[in-house]
Residue frames relative to the residue before (quaternion, step in Angstrom):
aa qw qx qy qz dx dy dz
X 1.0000 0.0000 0.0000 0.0000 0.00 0.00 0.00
X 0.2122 -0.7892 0.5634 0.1217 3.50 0.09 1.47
X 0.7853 0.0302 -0.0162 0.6182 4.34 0.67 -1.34
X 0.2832 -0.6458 0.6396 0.3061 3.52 -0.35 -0.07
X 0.9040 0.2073 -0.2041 0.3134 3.47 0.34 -0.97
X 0.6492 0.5551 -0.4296 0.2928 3.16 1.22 0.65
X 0.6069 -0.5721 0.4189 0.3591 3.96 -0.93 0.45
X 0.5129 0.5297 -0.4946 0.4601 3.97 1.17 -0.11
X 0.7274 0.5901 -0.2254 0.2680 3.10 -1.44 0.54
X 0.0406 0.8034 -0.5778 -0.1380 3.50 -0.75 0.20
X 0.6087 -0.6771 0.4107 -0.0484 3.04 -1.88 1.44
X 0.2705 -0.8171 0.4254 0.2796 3.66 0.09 0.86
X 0.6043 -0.3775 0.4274 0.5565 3.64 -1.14 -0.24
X 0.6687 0.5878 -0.3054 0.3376 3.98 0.83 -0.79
X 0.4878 0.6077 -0.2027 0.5931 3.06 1.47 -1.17
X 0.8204 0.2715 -0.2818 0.4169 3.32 -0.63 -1.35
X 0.7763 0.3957 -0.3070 0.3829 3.82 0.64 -0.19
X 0.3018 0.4446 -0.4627 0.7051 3.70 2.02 0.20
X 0.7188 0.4456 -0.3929 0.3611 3.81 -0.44 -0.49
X 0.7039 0.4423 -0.2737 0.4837 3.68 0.78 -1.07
X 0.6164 0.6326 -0.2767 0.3785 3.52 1.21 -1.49
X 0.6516 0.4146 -0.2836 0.5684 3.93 1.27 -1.43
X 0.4116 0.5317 -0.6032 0.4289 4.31 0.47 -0.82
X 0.8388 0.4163 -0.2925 0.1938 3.40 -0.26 -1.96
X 0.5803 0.5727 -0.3465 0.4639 3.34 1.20 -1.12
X 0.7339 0.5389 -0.3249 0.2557 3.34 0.51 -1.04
X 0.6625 0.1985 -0.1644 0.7033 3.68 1.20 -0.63
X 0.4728 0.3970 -0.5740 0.5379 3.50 0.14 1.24
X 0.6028 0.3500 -0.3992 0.5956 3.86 0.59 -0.59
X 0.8941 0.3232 -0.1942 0.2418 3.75 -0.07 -1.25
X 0.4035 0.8401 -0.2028 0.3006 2.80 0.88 -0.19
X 0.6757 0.4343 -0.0884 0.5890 2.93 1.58 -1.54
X 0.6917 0.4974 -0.3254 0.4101 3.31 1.23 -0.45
X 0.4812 0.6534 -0.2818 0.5119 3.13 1.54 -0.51
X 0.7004 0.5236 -0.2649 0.4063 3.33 0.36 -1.22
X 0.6402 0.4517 -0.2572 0.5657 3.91 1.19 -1.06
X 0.4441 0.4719 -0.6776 0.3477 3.79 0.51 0.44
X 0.4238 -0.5810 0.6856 0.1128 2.74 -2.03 0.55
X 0.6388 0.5297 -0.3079 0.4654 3.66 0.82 -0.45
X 0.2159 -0.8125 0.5106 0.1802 3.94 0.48 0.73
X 0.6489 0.3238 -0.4564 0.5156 3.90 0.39 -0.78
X 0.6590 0.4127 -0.4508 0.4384 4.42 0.09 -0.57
X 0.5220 0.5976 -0.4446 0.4157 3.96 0.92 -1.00
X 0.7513 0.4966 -0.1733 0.3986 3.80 0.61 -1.83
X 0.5951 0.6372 -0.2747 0.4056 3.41 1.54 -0.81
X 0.6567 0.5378 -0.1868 0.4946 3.40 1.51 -1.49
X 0.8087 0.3008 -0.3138 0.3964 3.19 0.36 -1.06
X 0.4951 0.6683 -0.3657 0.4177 3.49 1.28 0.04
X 0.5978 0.4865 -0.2896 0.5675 3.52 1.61 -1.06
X 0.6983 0.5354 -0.3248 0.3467 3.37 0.53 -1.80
X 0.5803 0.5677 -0.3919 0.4329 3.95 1.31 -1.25
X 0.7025 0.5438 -0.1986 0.4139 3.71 0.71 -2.07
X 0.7185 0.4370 -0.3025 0.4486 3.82 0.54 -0.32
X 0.5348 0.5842 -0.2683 0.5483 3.69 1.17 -0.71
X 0.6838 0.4628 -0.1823 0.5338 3.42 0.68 -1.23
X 0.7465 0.3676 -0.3469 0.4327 3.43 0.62 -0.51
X 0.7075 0.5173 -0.2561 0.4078 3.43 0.99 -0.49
X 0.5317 0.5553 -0.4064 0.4938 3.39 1.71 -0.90
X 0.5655 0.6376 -0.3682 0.3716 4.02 0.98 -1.02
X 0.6658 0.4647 -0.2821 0.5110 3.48 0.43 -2.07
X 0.5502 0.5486 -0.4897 0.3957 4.36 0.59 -0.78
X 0.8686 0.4098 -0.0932 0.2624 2.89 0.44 -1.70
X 0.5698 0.4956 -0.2960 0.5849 3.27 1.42 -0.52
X 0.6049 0.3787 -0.4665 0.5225 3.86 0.72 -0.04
X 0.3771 0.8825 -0.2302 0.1615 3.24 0.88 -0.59
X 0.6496 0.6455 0.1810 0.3587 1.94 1.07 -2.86
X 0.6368 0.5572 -0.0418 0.5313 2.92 1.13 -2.15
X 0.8900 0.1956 -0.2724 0.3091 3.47 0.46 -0.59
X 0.3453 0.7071 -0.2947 0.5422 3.20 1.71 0.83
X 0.3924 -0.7978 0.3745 0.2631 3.32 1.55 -0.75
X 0.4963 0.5836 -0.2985 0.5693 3.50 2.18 0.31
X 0.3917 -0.6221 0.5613 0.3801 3.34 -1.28 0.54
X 0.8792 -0.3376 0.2789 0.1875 2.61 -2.52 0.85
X 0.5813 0.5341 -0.2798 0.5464 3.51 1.00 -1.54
X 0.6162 0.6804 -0.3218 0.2321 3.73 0.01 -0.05
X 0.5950 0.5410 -0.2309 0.5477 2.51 1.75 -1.17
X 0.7154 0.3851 -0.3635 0.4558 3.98 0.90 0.22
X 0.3408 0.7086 -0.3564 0.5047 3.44 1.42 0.67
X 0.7331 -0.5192 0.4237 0.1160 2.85 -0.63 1.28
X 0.8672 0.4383 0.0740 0.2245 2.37 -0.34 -1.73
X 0.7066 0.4614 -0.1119 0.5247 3.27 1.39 -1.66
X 0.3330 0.8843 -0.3081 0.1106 3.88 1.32 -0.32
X 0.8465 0.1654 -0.1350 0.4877 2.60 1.11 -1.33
X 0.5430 0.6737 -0.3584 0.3504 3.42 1.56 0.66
X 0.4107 0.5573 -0.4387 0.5730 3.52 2.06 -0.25
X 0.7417 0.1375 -0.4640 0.4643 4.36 -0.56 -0.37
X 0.8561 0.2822 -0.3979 0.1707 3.69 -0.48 -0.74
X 0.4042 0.7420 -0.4643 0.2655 3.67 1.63 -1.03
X 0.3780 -0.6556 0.5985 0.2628 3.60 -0.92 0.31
X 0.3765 -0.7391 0.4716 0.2994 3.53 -0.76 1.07
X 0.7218 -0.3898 0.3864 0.4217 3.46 -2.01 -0.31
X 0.0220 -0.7127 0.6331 0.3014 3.91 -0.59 -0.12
């Protein structure tokens, strides 16, 4: 995993599943800590950040992904193509 957050690049099957594996940990650890704020507008703020960063990184995975499958980007919101972006073996 050279950037996580950038769109250059393409993303092995290893990668994209070290990439999904840390997302989960990451708002499984925080989350709970989040949740025990007491300040509601800073609580709404985190999980808004904690939601908006995941998402961006699960995308940049998947759209390299994409790329190394040899499919466009738009695919990755296809139905259809789901379960062929983690396991499909990529292009070498």
């Amino acid at each position: 995993m050279k950037n996580i957050f950038s769109n250059i690049g393409r993303a092995t099957r290893r990668e994209f599943w070290t990439t999904c594996l840390m997302c989960v940990l990451f708002i499984s650890i925080t989350g709970p800590m989040v949740d025990h704020m007491s300040n509601l507008t800073l609580r709404d703020f985190s999980i808004f950040g904690m939601v908006f960063v995941t998402c961006w990184i699960l995308g940049c995975v998947t759209r390299k992904r994409c790329r190394d499958l040899g499919i466009s980007s738009w695919r990755q919101f296809d139905p259809r193509y789901v379960l062929d972006i983690p396991f499909k073996k990529g292009k070498d």
